[in-house]
C-alpha positions in Angstrom: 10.5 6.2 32.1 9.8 5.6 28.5 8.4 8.0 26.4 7.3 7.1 22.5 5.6 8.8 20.0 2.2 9.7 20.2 0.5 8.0 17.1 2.6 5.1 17.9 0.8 4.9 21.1 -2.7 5.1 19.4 -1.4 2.7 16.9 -0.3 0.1 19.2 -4.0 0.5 20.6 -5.5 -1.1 18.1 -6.9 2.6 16.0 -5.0 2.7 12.6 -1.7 2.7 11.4 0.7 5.3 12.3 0.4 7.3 9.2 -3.4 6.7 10.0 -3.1 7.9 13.8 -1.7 11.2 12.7 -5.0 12.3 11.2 -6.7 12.7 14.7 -4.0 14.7 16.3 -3.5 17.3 13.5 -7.4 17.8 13.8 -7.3 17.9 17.8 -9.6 15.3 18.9 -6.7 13.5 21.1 -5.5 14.9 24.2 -3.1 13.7 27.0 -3.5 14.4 30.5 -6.3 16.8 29.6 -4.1 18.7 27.1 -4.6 19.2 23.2 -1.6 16.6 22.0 0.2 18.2 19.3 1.7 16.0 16.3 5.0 14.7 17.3 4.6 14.8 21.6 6.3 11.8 23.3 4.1 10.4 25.7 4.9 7.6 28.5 2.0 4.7 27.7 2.2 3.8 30.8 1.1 6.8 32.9 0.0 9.3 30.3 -3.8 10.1 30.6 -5.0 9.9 26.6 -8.3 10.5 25.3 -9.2 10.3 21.6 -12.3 12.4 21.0 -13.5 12.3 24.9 -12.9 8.7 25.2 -10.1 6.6 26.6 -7.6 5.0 25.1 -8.3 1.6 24.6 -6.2 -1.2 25.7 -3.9 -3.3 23.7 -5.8 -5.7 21.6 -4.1 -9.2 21.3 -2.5 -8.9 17.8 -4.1 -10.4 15.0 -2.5 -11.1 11.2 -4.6 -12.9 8.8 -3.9 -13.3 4.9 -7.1 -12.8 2.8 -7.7 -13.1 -1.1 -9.9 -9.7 -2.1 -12.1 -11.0 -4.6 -13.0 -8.0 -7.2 -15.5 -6.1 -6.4 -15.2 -5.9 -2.8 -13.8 -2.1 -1.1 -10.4 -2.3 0.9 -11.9 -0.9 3.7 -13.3 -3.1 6.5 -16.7 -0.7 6.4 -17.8 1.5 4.1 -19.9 4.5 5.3 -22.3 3.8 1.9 -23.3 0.2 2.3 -21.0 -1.0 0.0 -19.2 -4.2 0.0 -16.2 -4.0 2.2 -14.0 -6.3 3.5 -15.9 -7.0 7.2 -18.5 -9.3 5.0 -15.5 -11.6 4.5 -13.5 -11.3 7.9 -16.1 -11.2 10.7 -14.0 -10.8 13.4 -14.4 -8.7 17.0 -11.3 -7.5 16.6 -10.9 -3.8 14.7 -8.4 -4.7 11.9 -7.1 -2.3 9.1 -6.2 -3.3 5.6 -2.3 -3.1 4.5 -1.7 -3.1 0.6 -5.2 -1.7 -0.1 -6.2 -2.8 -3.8 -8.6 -1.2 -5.9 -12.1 -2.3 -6.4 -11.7 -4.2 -9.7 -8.3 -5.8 -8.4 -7.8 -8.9 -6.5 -5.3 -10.8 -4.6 -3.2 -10.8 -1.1 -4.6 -8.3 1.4 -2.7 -8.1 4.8 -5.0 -7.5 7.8 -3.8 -6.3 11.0 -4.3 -4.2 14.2 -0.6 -4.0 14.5 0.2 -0.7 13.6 4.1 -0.7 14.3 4.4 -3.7 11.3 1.5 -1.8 9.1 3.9 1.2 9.3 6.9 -0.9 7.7 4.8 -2.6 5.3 3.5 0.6 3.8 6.1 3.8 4.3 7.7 4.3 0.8 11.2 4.4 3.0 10.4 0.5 3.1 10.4 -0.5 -0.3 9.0 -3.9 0.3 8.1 -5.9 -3.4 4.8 -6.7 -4.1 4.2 -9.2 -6.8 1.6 -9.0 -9.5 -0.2 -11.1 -12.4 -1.5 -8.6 -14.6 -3.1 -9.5 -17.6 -3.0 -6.9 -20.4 -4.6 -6.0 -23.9 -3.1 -6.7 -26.7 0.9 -8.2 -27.0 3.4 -5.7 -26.0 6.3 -5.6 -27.8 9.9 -5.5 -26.5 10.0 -1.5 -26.4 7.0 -1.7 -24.2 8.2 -4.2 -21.9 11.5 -1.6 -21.4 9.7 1.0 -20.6 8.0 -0.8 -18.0 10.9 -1.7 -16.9 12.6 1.2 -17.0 9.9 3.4 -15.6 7.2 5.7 -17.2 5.5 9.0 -16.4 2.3 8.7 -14.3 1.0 11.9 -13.1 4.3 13.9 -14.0 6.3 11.6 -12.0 8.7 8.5 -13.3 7.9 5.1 -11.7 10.4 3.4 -10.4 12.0 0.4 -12.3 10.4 -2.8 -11.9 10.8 -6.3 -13.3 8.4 -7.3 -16.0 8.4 -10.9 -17.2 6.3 -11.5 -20.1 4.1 -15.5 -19.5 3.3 -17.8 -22.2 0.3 -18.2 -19.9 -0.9 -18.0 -16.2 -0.6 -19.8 -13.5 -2.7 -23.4 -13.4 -4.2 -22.1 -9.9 -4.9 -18.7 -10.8 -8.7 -18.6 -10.6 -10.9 -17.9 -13.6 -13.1 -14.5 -14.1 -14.4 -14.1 -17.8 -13.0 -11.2 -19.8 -14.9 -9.3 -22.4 -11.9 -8.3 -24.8 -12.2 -8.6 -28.4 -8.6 -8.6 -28.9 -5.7 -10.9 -28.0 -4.6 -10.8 -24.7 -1.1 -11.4 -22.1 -0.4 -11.4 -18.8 2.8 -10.2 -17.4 4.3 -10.9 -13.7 5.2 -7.2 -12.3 7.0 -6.5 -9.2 6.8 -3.3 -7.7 8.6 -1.4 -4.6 6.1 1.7 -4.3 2.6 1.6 -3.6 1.5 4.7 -5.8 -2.6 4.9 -6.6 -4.0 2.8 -9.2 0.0 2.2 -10.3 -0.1 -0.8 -12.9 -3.3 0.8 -14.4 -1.4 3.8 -14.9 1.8 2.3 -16.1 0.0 -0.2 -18.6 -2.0 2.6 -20.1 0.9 4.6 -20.3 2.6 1.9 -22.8 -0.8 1.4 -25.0 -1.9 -1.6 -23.2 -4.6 -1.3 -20.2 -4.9 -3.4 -17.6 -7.4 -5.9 -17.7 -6.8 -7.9 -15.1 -4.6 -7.7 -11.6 -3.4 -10.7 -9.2 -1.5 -9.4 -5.9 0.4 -12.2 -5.5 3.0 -11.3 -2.8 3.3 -8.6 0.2 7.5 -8.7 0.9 8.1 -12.3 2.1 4.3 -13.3 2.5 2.5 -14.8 -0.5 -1.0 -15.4 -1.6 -0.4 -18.9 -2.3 -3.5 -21.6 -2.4 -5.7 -19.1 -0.9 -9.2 -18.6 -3.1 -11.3 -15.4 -3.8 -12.7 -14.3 -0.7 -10.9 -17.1 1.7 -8.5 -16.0 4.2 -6.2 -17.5 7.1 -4.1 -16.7 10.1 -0.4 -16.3 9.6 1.9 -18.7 10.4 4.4 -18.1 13.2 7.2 -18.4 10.2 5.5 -15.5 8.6 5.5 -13.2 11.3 8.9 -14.0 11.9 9.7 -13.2 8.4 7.8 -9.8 8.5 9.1 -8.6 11.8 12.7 -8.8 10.2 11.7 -6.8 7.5 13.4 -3.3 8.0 
């Protein structure tokens, strides 16, 4: 007999990530073989009796891992309860996927979509520390103390960010796709790399230093990069990526 966790049960069936799974347990909606299942309980998949709000648990979807570029404007969330533009319009697929590496609406870049809650969990627990890579163009030219401080970390909501690399560009990317600007001053873009996934981070850090953020690019998720992929196109991983993700520890 094999007994796992709980909300890596519901996980592996295809409803969230585990952090994600945790939410219905604590409020009681899941029970196993007629019981309320308490957060934590070890459960063998292949007998137990679980039911998430009434229901069954579903069967294990066939795993799916596809790369999009989140144009701006666009919700991380595959549906959003107000009608506004989410993710699904750009993936239509059967399959219930979740995001990993949510951005925020005016951001664009790398999105990870899954239904494999075991990797979501890696990608996304801070005990993980994967990189993500960012272009971020700023206002105005920060100086060398600025670019320290970024480096070094800087208080966001009474706590210090961790360091991060900052490289200053003389300019971006060729392939990095236009989006007009309204700035009446000059303007730089940095390449940021960060190993925590705080909200709204780079916003935060950049107005910390006296220069907002105008403008961010995911350009990496760990060893899986955004590469030729345009606004609002996405793809299937490659078998190399997968195998590069499931080493990640």
């Amino acid at each position: 007999m094999t007994l796992e966790r709980l909300q890596k049960v519901l996980a592996q069936a295809g409803l969230g990530s585990r952090r994600a799974c945790e939410e219905p347990i604590r409020q009681g909606r899941v029970r196993v073989d007629g019981q309320v299942a308490t957060l934590g309980c070890k459960v063998d998949p292949r007998t137990a009796r679980i039911t998430v709000d009434g229901k069954p648990l579903p069967l294990a979807e066939a795993k799916r891992y596809i790369a999009l570029h989140k144009p701006p404007g666009i919700l991380s969330v595959m549906q959003d309860e107000r009608g506004r533009p989410a993710l699904s319009a750009l993936v239509p697929l059967e399959e219930r996927l979740y995001p990993v590496g949510r951005l925020d609406l005016d951001s664009e870049g790398l999105v990870l979509l899954t239904n494999d809650g075991e990797l979501a969990h890696r990608l996304t627990h801070p005990r993980y520390s994967h990189g993500k890579e960012y272009l971020v163009l700023v206002r105005g030219k920060p100086d060398h103390s600025a670019l320290d401080r970024l480096r070094s970390g800087v208080m966001v909501e009474g706590k210090r960010t961790r360091p991060a690399p900052v490289q200053r560009l003389a300019q971006p990317p060729a392939d990095v796709p236009e989006r007009p600007i309204a700035s009446t001053r000059p303007t730089t873009w940095l390449r940021i790399t960060l190993r925590e996934g705080r909200k709204r981070q780079i916003r935060h850090m950049c107005e910390a230093v006296g220069h907002p953020a105008l403008r961010i690019i995911r350009l990496s998720i760990g060893p899986l990069h955004l590469a030729s992929l345009q606004p609002g196109q996405w793809r299937e991983l490659t078998a190399s990526e997968l195998r590069e993700l499931r080493k990640l520890k």
